[in-house]
N, C-alpha and C positions, 0 to 999 in steps of 0.2 A: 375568065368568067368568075363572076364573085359567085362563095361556096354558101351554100344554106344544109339545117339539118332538119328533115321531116318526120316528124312522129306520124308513122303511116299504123295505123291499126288494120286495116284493110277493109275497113267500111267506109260508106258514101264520102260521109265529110269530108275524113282525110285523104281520100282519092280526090276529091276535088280541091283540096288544100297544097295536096303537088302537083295537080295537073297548073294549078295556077304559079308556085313556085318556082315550076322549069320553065317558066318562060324568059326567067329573068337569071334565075341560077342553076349552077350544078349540086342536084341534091345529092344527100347525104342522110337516105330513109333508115331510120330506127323502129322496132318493131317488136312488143315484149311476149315473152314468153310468161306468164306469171302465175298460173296453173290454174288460168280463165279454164271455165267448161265449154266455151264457144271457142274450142282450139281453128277450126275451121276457118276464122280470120287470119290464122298465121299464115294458110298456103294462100288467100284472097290477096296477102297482102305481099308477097314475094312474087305474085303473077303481075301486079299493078306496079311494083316497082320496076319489075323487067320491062312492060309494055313500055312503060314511060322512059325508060335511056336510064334510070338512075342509081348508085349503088345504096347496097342492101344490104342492113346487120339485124339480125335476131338475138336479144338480150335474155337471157334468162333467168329469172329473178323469183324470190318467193314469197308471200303472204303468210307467214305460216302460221297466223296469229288467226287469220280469216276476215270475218268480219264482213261478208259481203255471200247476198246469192247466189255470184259469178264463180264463188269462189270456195262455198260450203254446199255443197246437194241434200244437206237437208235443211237449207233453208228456199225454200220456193222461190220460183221467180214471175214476179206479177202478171199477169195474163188477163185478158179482156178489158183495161181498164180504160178508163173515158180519160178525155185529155183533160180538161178540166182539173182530175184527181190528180192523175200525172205533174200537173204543172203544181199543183199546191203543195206537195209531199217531198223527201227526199227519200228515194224507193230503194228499196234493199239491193238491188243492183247497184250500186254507190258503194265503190272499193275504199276505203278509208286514205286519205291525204295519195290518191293514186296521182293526180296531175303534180304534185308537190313536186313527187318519185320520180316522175318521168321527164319532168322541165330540169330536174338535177343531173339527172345521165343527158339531158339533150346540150344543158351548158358546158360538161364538161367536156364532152366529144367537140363540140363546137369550139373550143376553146384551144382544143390540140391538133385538130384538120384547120384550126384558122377561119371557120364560118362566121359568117357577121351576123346571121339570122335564124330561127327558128320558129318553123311552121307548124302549128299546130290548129287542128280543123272545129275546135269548140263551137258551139251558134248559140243562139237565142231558147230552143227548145230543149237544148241541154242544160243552160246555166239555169230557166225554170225549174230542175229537179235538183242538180247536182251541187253546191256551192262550189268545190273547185273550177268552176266552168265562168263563172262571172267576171264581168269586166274588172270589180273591183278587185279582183284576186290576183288577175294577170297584171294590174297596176303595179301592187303590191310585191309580186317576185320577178318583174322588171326593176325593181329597187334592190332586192335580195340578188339581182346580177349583176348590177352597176357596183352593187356596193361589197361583194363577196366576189369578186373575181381578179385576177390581175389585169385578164381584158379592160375590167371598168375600171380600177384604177390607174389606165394608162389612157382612161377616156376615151376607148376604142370599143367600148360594152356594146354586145351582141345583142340584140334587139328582136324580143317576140314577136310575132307577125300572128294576127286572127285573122286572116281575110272574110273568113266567112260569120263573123260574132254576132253581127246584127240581123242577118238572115235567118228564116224560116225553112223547111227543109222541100218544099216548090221551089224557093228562088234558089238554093243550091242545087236542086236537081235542073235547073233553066240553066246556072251555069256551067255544069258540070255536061249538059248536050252540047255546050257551044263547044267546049273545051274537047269535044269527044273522048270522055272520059269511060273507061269499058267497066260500066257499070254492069253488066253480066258476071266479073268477077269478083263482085263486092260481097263481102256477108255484112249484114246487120241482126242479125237472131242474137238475142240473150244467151239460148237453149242450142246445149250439146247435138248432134245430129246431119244424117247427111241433107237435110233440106230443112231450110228456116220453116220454124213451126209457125208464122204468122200472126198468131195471139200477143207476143209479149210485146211492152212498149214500144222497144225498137222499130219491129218491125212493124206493130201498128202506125208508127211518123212515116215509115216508106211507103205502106201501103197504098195510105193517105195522099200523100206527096203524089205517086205517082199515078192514083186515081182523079183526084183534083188536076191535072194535065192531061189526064186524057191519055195516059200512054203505056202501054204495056209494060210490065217492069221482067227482065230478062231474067231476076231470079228464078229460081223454081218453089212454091212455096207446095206446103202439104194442103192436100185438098180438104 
């Protein structure tokens, strides 16, 4: 079975980005440790990996420069804000060249298990805020693999996969039910704590998502 490598965060997307992935390959989930405050996706994301058959590494890496709300606690992290604003801003939850970081560990490991692919769960409502998130960017360090690796210059370059880029976070939660994806152990909270605070961006897109469907969302949010 051909090898893929999945940057599993432990939220929605990327649960739906390997539940789609193992149907075709044997993943190979990567998961950072990088002294986020929402540590709480590390164990989200090691229960999603087991559910699904796949193996599992925890990387642990530092920012120590900061630069991000996720990642200094005294810089706030946005709360209550309309989508609209969300979509126009690039919001202080924004790790500085974080997708760079992560598509560089995910080439390399790919490159020494022999993976052809790597899955990464970006959409539509992330590249509105984040610029690492955009389709022109993953163009872009799809050239920076072909062209920077010995994979690609043997003409055998490992190839990004978005499945989900053009989507909205309804149609990834629509595929992610078909997929039976155990979205009960997902976090999407910005904010440190045993239960997603519900206010910040993140979690305002899930709420959303799964208000607009009509369907109960398994997390547990603070009341």
């Amino acid at each position: 079975m051909k090898k893929a490598v999945v940057l599993l965060s432990g939220g929605m997307d990327s649960a739906v980005a390997l539940y789609i992935a193992r149907k075709k390959y044997d993943c190979f989930c990567l998961t950072f440790d990088y002294g986020q405050r929402h540590k709480s996706e590390l164990d989200a994301a090691a229960k999603i990996a087991r559910l699904a058959g796949a193996k599992h590494r925890v990387l642990k890496i530092s920012f120590p420069w900061k630069g991000s709300s996720l990642l200094d606690k005294k810089i706030k992290v946005p709360i209550g804000r309309s989508v609209d604003i969300i979509k126009k801003q690039v919001p202080s939850t924004y790790v500085p060249a974080r997708n760079i970081i992560f598509l560089s560990f995910a080439t390399s490991c790919a490159e020494v298990i022999k993976a052809e692919t790597i899955f990464i769960g970006a959409h539509t409502q992330d590249y509105s805020g984040y610029p690492d998130c955009r389709p022109d960017f993953f163009k872009v360090f799809q050239k920076v693999i072909d062209k920077g690796t010995k994979t690609g210059t043997d003409k055998k370059s490992i190839k990004i996969e978005i499945p989900l880029l053009k989507y909205n976070k309804e149609k990834i939660l629509k595929i992610g039910q078909k997929l039976k994806v155990p979205f009960e152990f997902t976090w999407s909270c910005y904010k440190g704590g045993k239960n997603p605070c519900g206010s910040c961006d993140s979690c305002l897109f899930r709420k959303k998502a799964f208000e607009k469907l009509g369907i109960k969302d398994p997390a547990s949010f603070k009341k």
